[in-house]
C-alpha positions as CSV (number, residue, x, y, z in Angstrom):
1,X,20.8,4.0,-3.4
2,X,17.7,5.6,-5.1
3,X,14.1,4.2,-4.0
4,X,10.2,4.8,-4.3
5,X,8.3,4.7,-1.3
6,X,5.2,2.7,-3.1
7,X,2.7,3.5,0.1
8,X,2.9,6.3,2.6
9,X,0.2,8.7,3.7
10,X,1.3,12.3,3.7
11,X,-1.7,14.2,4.4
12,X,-0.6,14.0,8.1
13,X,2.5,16.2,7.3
14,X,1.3,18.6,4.7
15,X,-1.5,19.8,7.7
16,X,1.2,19.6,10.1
17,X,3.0,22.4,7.9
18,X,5.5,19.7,7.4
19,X,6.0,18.3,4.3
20,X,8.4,20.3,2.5
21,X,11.1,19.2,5.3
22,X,9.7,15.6,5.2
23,X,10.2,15.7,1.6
24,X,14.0,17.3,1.8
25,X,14.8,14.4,4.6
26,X,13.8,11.6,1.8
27,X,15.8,12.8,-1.2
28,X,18.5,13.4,1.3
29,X,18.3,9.5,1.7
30,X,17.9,8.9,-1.5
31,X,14.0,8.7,-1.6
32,X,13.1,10.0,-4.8
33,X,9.6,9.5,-5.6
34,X,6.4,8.9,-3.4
35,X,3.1,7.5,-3.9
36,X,0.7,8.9,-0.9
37,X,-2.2,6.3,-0.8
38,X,-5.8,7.4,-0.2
39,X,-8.2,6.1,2.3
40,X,-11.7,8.0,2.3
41,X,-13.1,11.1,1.2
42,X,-11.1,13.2,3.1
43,X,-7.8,12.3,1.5
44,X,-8.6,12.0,-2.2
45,X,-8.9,15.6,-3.3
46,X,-6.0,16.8,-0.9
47,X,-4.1,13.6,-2.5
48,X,-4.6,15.0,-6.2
49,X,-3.9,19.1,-5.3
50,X,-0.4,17.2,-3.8
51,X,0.4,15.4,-6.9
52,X,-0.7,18.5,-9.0
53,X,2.0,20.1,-6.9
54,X,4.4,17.9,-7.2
55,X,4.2,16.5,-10.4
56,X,7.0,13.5,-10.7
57,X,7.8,13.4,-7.3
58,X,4.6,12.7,-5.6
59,X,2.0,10.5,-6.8
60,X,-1.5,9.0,-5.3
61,X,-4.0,6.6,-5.2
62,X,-7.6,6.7,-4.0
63,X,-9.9,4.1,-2.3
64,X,-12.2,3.5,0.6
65,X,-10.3,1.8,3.6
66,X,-12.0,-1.4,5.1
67,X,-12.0,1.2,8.3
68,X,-13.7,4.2,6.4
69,X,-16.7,1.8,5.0
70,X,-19.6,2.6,6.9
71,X,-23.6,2.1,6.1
72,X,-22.4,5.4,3.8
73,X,-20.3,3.4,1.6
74,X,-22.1,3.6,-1.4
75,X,-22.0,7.6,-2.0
76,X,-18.2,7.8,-1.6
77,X,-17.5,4.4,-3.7
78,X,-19.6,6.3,-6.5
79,X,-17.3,9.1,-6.4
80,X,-13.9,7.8,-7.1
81,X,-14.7,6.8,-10.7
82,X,-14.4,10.4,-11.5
83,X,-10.9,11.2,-10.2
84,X,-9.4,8.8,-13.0
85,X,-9.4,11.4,-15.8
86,X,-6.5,13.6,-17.0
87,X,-4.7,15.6,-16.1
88,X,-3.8,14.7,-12.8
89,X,-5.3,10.6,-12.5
90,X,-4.0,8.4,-9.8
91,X,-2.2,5.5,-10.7
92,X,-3.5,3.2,-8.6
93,X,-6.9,2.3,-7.1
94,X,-6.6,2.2,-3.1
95,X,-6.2,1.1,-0.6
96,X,-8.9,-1.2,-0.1
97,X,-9.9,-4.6,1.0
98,X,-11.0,-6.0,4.3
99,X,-10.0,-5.4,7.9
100,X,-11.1,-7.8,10.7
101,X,-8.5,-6.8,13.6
102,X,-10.9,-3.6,14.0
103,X,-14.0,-5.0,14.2
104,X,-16.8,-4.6,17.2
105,X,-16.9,-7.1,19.9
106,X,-20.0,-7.6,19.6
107,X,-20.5,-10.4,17.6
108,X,-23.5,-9.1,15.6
109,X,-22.1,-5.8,15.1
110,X,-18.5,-7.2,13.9
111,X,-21.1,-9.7,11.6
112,X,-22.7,-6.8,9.8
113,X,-19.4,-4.6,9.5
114,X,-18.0,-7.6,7.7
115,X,-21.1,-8.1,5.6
116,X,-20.5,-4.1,4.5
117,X,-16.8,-4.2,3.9
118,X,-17.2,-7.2,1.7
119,X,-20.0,-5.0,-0.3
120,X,-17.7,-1.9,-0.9
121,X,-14.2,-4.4,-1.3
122,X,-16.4,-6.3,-4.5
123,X,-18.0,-2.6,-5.9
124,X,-14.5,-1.1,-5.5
125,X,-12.8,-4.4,-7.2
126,X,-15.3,-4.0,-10.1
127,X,-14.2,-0.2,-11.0
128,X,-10.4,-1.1,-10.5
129,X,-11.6,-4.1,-13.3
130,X,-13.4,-1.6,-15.5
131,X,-10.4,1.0,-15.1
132,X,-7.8,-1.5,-15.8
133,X,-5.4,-0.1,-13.1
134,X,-3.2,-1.1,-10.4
135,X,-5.4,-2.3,-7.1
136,X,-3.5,-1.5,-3.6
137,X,-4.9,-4.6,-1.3
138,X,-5.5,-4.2,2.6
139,X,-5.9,-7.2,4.6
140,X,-5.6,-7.6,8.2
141,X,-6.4,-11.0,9.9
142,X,-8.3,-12.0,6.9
143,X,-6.1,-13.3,4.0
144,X,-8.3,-16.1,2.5
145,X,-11.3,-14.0,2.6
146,X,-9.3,-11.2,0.6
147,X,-8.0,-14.0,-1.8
148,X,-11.4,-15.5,-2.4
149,X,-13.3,-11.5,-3.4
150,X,-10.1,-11.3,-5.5
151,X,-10.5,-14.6,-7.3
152,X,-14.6,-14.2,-7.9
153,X,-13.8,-10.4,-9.3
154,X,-12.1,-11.9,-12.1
155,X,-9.6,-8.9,-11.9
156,X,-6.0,-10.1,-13.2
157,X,-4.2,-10.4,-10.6
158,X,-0.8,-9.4,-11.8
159,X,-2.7,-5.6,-10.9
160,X,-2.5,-6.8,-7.1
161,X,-0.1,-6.1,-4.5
162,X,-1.4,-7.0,-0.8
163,X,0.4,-3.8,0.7
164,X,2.3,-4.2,4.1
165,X,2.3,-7.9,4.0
166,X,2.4,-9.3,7.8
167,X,1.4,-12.7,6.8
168,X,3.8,-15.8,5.9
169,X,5.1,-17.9,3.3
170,X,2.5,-20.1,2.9
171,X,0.1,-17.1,2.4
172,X,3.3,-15.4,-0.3
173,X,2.8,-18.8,-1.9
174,X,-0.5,-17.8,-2.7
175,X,0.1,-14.7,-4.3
176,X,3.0,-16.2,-6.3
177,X,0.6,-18.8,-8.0
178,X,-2.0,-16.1,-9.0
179,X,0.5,-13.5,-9.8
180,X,0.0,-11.3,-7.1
181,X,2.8,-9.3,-4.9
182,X,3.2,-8.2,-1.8
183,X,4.9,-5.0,-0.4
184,X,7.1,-4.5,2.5
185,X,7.2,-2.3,5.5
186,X,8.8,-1.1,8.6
187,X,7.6,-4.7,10.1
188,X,10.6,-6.3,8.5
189,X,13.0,-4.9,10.9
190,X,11.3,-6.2,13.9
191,X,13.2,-8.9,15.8
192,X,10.0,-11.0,16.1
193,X,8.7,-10.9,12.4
194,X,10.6,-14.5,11.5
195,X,7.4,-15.3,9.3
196,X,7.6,-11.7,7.3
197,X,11.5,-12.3,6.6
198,X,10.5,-15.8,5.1
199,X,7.8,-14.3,3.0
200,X,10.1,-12.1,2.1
201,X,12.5,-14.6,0.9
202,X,9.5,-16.9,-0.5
203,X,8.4,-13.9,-3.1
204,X,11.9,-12.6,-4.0
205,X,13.3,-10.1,-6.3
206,X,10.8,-10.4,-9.1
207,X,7.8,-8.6,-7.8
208,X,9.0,-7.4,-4.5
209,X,8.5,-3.5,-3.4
210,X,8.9,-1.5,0.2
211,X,6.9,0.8,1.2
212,X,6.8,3.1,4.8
213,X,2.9,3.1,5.2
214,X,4.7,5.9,7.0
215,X,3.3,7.7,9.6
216,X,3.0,4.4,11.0
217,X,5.0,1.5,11.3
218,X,8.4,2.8,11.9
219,X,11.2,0.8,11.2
220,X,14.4,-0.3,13.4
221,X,16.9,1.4,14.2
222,X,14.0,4.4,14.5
223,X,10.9,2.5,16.3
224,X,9.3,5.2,18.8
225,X,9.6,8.2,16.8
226,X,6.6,9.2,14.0
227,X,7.7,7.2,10.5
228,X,8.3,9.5,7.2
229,X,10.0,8.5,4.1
230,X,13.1,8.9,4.9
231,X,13.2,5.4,7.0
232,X,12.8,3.7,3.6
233,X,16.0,2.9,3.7
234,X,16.4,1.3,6.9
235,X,13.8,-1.2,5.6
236,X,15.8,-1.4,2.1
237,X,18.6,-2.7,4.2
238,X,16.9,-4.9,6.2
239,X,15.1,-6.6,3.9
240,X,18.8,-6.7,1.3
241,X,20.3,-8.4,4.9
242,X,17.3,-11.0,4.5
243,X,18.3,-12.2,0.5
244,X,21.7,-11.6,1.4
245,X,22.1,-9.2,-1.7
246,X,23.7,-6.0,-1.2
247,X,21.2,-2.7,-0.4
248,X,22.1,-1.0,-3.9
249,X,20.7,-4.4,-5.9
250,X,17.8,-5.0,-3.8
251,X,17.6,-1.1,-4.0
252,X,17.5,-0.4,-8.3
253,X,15.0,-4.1,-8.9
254,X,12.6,-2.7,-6.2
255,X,12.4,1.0,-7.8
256,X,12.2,-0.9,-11.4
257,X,9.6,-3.4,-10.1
258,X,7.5,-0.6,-8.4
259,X,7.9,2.4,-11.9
260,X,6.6,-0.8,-13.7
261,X,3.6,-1.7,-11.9
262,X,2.2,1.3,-11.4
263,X,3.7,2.5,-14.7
264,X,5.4,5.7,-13.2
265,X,6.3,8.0,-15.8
């Protein structure tokens, strides 16, 4: 079984010292290629010195998190532009989007953090338009809200994949109609994620891709220990289990599926 993870977040282990070995576990498993998604500032540049590195085994995107967008937005949004230029250009543009599970409790406060992420999610849609590239979607408790920026950006949504997709089949039906994808994690694996597996089974071979979002979200049998790569697998499984297909299927149209939408080399 050979696989891509299409979203993890490596930064963590390369200041750890800890890469290299992350990096030998996943080919070990069969994890040939990574694409290390960026969040603010801080990420982007490390992201492309990585890539530069490890040219064709480690790709990366960069975008402002719905977390990272603050009253400073504006300045970092203005820098990405210039990171999409030879010889080492991301291939995607995120992740970005919206995030309402984090906001303040205070009503007002979580009223004018919305009113800001919705500012930087339709500037950051407009460059990934102008750029023509893949657009990484994140969208916590606020699907329709995500869908509607989408639809008034005019961007084409077979570019989109909503990225660790924790919603259900009527939301995957969605995505189907437009043209959209979604991506699966760890989350798949979990006993209690009836409405993930059915999304799951809803979207089906044609667009579908995994993804760790590793160090986060580790996946059963390995929930409790820090997420890497590696765990792809388990999720690979899983998620084969769900379509009753067997691992190396599921395995070879999710590697083709993710090398063709975010044309890999």
């Amino acid at each position: 079984m050979e696989l891509i993870d299409s979203h993890c977040h490596l930064k963590g282990f390369k200041d750890k010292g800890a890469l290299q070995p992350v990096l030998d576990r996943a080919q070990a498993a069969g994890v040939r290629r990574f694409i290390t998604v960026g969040t603010s500032p801080s990420d982007w540049v490390p992201y492309r010195e990585m890539h530069a590195g490890y040219s064709g085994t480690i790709d990366y995107t960069v975008g402002l998190h719905p977390c990272y967008v603050d009253e400073d937005w504006e300045a970092a949004v203005s820098q990405l532009s210039t990171f999409f230029m030879p010889p080492h250009a991301p291939v995607a543009f995120g992740e970005i989007g919206l995030d309402f599970f984090h906001l303040p409790k205070n009503p007002v406060q979580a009223g004018e953090l919305i009113l800001i992420q919705e500012a930087a999610f339709r500037q950051q849609l407009l460059l990934a338009n102008e750029l023509d590239c893949p657009v990484i979607i994140h969208s916590r408790d606020c699907f329709e809200e995500c869908v509607k920026l989408i639809d008034e950006s005019g961007i084409d949504w077979q570019r989109i994949v909503f990225h660790c997709f924790t919603y259900g089949a009527e939301e995957i039906a969605q995505l189907n109609e437009r043209g959209g994808r979604a991506s699966f994690t760890g989350i798949a694996t979990y006993k209690s994620a009836h409405n993930v597996r059915e999304a799951l089974r809803k979207q089906g071979l044609e667009r579908l891709m995994l993804e760790t979002d590793c160090p986060y979200l580790t996946p059963e049998p390995n929930r409790g220990k820090s997420n890497e790569p590696a765990y792809l697998t388990h999720i690979a499984e899983r998620c084969a289990e769900a379509l009753a297909l067997p691992a190396e299927e599921l395995a070879a149209r999710a590697t083709a599926n993710t090398v063709e939408f975010f044309k890999l080399d």
